[in-house]
C-alpha positions in Angstrom: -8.4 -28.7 0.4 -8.7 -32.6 0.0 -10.9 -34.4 -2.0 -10.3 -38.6 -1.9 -12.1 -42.0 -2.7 -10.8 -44.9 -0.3 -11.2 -47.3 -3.4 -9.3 -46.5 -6.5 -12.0 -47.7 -8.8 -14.6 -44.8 -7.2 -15.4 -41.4 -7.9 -14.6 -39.0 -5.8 -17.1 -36.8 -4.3 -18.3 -33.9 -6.7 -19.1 -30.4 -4.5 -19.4 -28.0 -7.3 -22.4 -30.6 -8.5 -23.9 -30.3 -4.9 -22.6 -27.6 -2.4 -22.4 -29.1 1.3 -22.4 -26.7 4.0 -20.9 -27.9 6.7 -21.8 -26.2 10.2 -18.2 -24.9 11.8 -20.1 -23.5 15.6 -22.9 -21.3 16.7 -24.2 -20.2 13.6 -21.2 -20.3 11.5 -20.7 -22.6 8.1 -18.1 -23.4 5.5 -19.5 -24.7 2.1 -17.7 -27.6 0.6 -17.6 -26.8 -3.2 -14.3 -28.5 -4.4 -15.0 -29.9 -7.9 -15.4 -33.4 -8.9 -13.4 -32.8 -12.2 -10.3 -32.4 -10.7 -10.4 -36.0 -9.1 -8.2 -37.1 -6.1 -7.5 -33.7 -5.1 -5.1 -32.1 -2.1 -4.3 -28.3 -2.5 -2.4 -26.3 0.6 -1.2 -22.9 0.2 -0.4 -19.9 2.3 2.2 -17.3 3.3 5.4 -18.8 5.6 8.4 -17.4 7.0 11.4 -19.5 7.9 14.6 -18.8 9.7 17.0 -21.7 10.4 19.4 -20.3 13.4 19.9 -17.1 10.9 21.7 -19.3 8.3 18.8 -19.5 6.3 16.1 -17.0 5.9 13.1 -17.1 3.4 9.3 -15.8 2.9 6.7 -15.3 0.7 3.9 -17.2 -0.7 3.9 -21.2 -1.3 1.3 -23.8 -3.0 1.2 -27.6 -3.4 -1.6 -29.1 -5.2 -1.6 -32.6 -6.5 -4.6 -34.3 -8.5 -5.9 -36.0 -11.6 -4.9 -34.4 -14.9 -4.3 -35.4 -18.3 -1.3 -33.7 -20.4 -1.2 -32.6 -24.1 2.4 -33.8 -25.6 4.5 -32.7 -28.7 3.2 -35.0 -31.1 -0.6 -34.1 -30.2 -1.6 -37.5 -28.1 -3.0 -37.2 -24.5 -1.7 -39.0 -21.4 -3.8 -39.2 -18.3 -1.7 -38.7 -15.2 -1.4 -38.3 -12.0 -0.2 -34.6 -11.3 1.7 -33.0 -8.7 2.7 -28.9 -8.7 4.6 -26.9 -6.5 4.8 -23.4 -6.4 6.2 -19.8 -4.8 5.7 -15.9 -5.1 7.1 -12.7 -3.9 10.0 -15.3 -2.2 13.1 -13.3 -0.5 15.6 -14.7 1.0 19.5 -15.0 2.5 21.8 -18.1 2.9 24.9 -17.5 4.7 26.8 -16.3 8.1 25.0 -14.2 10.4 26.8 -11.1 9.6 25.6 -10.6 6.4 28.0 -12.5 4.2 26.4 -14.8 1.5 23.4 -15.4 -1.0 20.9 -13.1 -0.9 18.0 -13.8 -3.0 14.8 -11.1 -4.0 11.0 -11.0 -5.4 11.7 -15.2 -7.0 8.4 -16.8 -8.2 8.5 -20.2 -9.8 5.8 -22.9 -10.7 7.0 -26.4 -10.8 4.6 -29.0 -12.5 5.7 -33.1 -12.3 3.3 -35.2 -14.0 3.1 -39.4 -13.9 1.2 -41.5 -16.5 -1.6 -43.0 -14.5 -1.2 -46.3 -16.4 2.8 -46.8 -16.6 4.2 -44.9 -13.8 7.6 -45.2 -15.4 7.0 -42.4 -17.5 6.7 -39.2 -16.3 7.9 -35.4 -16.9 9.0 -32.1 -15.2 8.5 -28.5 -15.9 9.9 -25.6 -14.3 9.2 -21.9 -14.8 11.1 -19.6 -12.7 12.0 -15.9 -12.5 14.3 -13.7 -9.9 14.2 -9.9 -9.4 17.6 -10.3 -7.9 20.0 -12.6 -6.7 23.5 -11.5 -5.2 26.8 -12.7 -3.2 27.0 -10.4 -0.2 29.4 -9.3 2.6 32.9 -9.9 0.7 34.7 -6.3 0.6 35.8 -5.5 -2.7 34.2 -8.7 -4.2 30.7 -8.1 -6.3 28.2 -10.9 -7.7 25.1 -9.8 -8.5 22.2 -10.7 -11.1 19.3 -9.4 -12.1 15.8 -10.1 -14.3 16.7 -13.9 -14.6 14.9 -16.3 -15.9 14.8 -20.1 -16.2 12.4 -22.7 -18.5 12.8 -26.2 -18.3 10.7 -28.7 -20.1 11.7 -32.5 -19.5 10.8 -36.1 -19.9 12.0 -39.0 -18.1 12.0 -41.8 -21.2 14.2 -40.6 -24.2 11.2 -42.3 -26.6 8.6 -39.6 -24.8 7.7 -36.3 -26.2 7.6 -33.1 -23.9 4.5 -31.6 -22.3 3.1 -29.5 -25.2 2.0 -26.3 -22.6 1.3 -24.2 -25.8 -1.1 -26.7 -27.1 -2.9 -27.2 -23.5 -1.8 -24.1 -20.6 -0.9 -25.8 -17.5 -2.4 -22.8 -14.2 -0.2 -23.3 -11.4 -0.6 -22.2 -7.8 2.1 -20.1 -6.4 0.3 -19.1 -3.3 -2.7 -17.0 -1.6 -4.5 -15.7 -5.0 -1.2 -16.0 -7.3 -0.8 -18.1 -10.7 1.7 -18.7 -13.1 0.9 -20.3 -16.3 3.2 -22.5 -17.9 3.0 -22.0 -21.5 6.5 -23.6 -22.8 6.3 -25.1 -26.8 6.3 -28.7 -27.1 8.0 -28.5 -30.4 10.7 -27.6 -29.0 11.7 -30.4 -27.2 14.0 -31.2 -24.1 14.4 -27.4 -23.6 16.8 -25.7 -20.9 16.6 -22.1 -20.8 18.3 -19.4 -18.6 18.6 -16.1 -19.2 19.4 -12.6 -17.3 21.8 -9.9 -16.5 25.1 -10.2 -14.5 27.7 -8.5 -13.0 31.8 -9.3 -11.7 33.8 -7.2 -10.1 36.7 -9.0 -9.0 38.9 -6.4 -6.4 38.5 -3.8 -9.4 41.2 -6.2 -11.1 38.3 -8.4 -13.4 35.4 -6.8 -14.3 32.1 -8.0 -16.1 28.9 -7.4 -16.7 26.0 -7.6 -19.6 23.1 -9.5 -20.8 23.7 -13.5 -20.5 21.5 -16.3 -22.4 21.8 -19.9 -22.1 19.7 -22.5 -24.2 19.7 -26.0 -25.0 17.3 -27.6 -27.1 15.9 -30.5 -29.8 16.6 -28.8 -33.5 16.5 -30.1 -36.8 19.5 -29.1 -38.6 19.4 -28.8 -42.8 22.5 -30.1 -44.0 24.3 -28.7 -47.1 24.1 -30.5 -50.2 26.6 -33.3 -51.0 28.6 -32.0 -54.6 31.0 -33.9 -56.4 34.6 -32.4 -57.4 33.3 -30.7 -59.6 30.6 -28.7 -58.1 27.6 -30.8 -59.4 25.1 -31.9 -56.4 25.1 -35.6 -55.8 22.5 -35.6 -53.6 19.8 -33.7 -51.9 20.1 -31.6 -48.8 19.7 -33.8 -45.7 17.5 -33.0 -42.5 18.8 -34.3 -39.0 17.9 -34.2 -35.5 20.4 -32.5 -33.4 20.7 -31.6 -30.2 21.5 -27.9 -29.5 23.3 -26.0 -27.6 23.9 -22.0 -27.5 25.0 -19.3 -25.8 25.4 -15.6 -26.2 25.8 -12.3 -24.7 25.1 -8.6 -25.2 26.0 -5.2 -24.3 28.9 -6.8 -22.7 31.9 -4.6 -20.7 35.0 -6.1 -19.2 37.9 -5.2 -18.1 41.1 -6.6 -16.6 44.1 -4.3 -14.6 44.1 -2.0 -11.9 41.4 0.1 -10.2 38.6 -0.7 -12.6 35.8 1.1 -12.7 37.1 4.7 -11.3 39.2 7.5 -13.0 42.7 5.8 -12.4 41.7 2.9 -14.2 45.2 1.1 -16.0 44.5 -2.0 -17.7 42.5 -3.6 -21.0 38.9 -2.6 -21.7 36.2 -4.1 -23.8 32.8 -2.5 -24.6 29.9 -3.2 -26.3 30.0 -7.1 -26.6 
């Protein structure tokens, strides 16, 4: 679908106004009824398959659609931009040598949304939302990387004096191919925000084993400072509030284990549970 006005200063055509059926052959039509709302418009989506000489392998459904929007920010104000998104469902894939050794990648969906102000291109910010049934190193006897249920949220902006997209203030719909969406629905307040998250497992030859639930998160955070006392224990000064940038990670349900023949009956070695 493409909707465009030569000149910048125009309008562009609005369909959903004024339907225009179009004559395609011998009594066949297709109705034009893209809306005028959504400005300078150009939307493709569909499902592909790719194979690059067996090296590379994907399919599933794709989206682009890039058009006139205006973004919601952390501090409440509205930016009119110019926005471009990008976006995949049901996506399985394999990297790697034709006899089945390497990354091998299941059931991904993702929606990525990159905005520009339309009056100072210089500013601009990215969002990601991304999720993966599966992803796993194949094909390496007695070696085992695997992961499942992951997820990943990132929420950026390109000048350190912008606020992020506020997506809980304003939900941003993204295409991720033939009749799929993913809303993006990330918290401006709380800033530049990297999240990952999911469940992985090591085994290393049976000698290094690990596996558990894994979270990694950074983040803007104001931090409350104790309160300053003298020698003597009497406060000197209120408590003190500053901005800090964040950074965490933990784990649960956690097992590892290092020695010999992990993971069967002769086991020998040093075990840890419940982490």
């Amino acid at each position: 679908q493409v909707n465009q006005a030569k000149q910048l200063n125009d309008a562009v055509a609005d369909y959903a106004a004024q339907n225009l059926v179009v004559a395609t052959g011998t009594n066949d039509t297709l109705t034009l009824n893209l809306a005028g709302s959504d400005g300078k418009l150009l939307k493709a989506s569909g499902h592909l398959a790719l194979d690059a000489f067996g090296f590379v392998q994907a399919s599933g459904g794709f989206a682009i659609e890039s058009k006139d929007s205006s973004l919601v920010l952390a501090d409440g104000s509205t930016v009119q931009t110019r926005l471009l998104t990008v976006g995949g469902a049901g996506i399985n894939g394999f990297a790697g040598a034709s006899g089945g050794t390497g990354l091998q990648l299941t059931n991904l969906e993702f929606a990525l949304a990159m905005q520009s102000s339309k009056a100072t291109p210089a500013r601009s910010w990215t969002s990601l939302q991304a999720s993966a049934g599966s992803v796993a190193l194949v094909g390496i006897d007695g070696f085992t990387l695997s992961g499942n249920d992951l997820a990943l949220r990132i929420n950026q902006a390109k000048q350190l004096s912008d606020k992020v997209a506020d997506y809980a203030a304003q939900n941003l719909v993204v295409a991720t191919g033939p009749g799929n969406m993913l809303t993006l629905d990330m918290a401006g307040s709380e800033g530049r925000v990297l999240k990952a998250s999911g469940n992985l497992t090591l085994d290393a030859f049976g000698f290094f084993q690990v596996g558990g639930g894994f979270a990694i998160e950074q983040r803007d955070q104001a931090v409350t400072l104790s309160a300053a006392t003298n020698a003597q224990g009497v406060q000197t000064a209120a408590p003190a509030t500053v901005n800090a940038r964040l950074l965490t990670i933990g784990a649960s349900n956690v097992r590892a284990f290092a020695g010999m023949h992990g993971g069967t009956a002769e086991q020998v070695g040093l075990e840890m549970t419940g982490a």
